[in-house]
N, C-alpha and C positions, 0 to 999 in steps of 0.2 A: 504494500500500500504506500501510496506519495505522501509522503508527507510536506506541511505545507509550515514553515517559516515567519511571523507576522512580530511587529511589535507591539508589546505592551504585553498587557496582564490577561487570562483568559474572562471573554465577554465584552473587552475592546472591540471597539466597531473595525478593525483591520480583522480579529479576529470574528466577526458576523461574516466580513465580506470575501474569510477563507471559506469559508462553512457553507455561503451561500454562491458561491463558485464553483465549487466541491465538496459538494453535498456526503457527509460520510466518510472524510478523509481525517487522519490526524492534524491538528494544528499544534504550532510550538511556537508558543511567546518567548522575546527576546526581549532582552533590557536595551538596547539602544539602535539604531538602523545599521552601526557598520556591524553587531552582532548576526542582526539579520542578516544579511549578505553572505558572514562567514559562514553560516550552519546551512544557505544552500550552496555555497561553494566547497566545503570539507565535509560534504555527503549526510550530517546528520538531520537534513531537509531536499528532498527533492527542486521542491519550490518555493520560490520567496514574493510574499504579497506587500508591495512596496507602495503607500501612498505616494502620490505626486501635487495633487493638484485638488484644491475646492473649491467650489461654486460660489462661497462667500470669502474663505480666507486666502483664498488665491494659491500660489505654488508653494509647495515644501519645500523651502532652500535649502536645508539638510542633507536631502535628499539627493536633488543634482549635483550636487557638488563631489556625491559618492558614486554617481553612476559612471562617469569619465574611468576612475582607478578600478573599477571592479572586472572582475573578469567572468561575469554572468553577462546571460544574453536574455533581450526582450521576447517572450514567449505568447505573450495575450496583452489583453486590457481586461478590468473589469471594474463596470462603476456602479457604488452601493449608495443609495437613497438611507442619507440619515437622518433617522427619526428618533428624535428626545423623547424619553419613561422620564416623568418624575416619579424614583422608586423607593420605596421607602419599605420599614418593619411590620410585620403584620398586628396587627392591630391600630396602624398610624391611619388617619383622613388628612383630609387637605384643612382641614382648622387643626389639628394638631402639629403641622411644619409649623417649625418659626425660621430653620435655617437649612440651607442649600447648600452641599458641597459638589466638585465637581472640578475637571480640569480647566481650564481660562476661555477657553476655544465655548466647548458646549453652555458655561455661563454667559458668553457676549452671546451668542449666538440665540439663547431663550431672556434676554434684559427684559422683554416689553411683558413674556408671565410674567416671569419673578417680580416685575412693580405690582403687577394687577392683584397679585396675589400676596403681595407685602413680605413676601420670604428675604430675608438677608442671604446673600453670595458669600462662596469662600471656598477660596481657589485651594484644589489639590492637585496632585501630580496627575493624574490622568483619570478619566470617568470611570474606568472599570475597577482601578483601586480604589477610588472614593464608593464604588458600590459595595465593595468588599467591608470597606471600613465600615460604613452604616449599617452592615449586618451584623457586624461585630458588636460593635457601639447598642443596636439596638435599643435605639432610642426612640419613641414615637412623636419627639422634636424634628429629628433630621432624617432628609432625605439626600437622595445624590439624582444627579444628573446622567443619566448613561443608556444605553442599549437595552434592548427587553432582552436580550442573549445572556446580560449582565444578572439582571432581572431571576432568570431561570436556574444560573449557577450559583447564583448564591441565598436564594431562598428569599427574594423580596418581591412586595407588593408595587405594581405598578399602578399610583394611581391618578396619572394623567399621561395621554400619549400624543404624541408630534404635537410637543408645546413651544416646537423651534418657531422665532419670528417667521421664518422664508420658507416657503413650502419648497423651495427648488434645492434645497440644501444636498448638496451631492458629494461626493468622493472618488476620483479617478485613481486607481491603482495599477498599476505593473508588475505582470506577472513575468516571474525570471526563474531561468535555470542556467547548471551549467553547461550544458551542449545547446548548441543554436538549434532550430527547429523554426526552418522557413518553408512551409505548405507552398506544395505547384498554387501558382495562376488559375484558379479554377470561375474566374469570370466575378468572384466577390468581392465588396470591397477590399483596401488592403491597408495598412498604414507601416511605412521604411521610417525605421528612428536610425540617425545617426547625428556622429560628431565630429568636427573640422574644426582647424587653426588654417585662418587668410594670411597669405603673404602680407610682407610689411611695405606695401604697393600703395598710392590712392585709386581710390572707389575696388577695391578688392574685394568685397561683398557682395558691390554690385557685379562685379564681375563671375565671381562663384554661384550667386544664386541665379542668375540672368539666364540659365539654362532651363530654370524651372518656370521662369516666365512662358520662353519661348516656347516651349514644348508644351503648354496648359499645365502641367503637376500642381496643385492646390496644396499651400503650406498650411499646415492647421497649428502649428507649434513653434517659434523660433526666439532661442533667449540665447543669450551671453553670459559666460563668464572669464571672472582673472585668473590668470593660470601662473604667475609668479610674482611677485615681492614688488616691481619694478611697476607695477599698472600698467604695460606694454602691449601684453600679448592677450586675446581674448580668443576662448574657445565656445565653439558654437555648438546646443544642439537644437536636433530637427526632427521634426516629425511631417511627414509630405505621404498625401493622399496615392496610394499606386502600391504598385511590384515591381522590383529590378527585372523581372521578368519581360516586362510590359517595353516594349522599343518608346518611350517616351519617355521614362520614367531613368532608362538605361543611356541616354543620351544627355538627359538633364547630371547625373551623376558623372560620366563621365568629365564633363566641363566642370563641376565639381573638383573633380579631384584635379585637373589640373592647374587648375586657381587658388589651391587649397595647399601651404605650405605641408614641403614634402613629408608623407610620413604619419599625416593626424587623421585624415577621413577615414573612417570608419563606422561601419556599417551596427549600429546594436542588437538590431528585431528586424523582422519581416513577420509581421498576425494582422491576420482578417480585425477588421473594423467590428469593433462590440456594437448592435443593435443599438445598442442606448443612444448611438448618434444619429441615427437613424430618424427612431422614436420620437427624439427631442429637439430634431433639425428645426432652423427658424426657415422665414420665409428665404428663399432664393434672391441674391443679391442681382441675376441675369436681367 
């Protein structure tokens, strides 16, 4: 059986969106993302489920900054709809909270309950060990902030659910192992991640990416970062709609790499497009 690698505590919403990927599979909390990494790269994880990106707190900079050095490869995507339990001891109601614990993310994120409701905030380290603790604690004052997964494993009452302000409240994840596993061109969508250092040229970006123009490729992803001491050098990664398979997609790269200071393009993932973009596409810009 795969087992699957996430951060945090078990009932962490990395850990719902193992569960709810791979239904039936083991998960293994780690304490910190390069943790993560390590246990599916030294085999005690198949897979590793890596946040990147949310719909209100925007990118995990932690994160990319670890994908560049690692030596796992992009395998999927998957993105999990997250929905706040205010979960509390059994026997607690909502006139019995007076205080909310919770990591800092899921408290900003429920501000406009927590006034209506007059509960006092207080930040913990992550929503799944704050559920933990209020089990322990067992107080019918305090509740925490966390997943109904939370909810199940530790024997609490859930007694209000998706009390998040943003109903769009989402989690994009990356799923990585260590052999690459790039699926034929079978006509589906596809998303190519990778990462380049531009020669130290002017308009050298435009020059690298100008292949993606011309050939249509659709970037749905492109950041920057510093890659030494000096603030000189920036490396780029990319996420573009396609297959290296696909003669567009293989011409766009090609110019790529040879605009692309010798030696940094490289290629992370080749996986079909997750339905959710699909699902949740906005109107056509055409």
């Amino acid at each position: 059986m795969t087992r699957i690698a996430y951060l945090g505590q078990p009932g962490s919403y990395s850990d719902l969106a193992c569960r709810t990927a791979f239904p039936g599979k083991e998960t293994i909390g780690c304490v910190s993302f390069p943790e993560v990494f390590a246990a599916a790269s030294d085999g005690r994880a198949g897979l590793a489920m890596i946040p990147v990106d949310n719909s209100l707190a925007g990118r995990i900079a932690d994160v990319h900054h670890l994908l560049p050095e690692s030596d796992l490869h992009i395998v999927g995507e998957h993105f999990q709809r997250i929905e706040h339990h205010l979960l509390a001891p059994k026997g607690a109601t909502l006139q019995t909270i007076r205080t909310v614990v919770s990591h800092v993310q899921p408290l900003g994120q429920c501000r406009r309950y927590l006034r209506k409701m007059g509960y006092t905030p207080v930040a913990s380290g992550d929503s799944a060990t704050a559920a933990k603790e209020v089990a322990e604690k067992n107080d019918v004052t305090v509740a925490a902030i966390s997943s109904s997964l939370s909810g199940e494993i530790y024997g609490l009452t859930s007694l209000a659910k998706n009390i998040e302000d943003e109903a769009h409240n989402t989690t994009r994840f990356l799923i990585m192992a260590r052999e690459a596993d790039w699926p034929k061109d079978d006509g589906k969508p596809f998303i190519t991640s990778f990462l380049f250092r531009v020669r130290s040229v002017p308009a050298a970006l435009y020059k690298a990416l100008g292949g993606f123009a011309t050939n249509g490729i659709n970037l749905t992803k492109l950041e920057s970062y510093m890659v030494d001491a000096f603030f000189e050098a920036a490396q780029f990664y990319v996420e573009a709609d396609g297959h290296p398979d696909q003669r567009s997609m293989k011409l766009a790269l090609e110019e790529l790499a040879f605009f692309s200071r010798q030696g940094t393009f490289k290629i992370l993932g080749v996986y079909h497009s997750h339905p959710f973009r699909r699902e949740n596409a906005g109107p056509s810009d055409d």
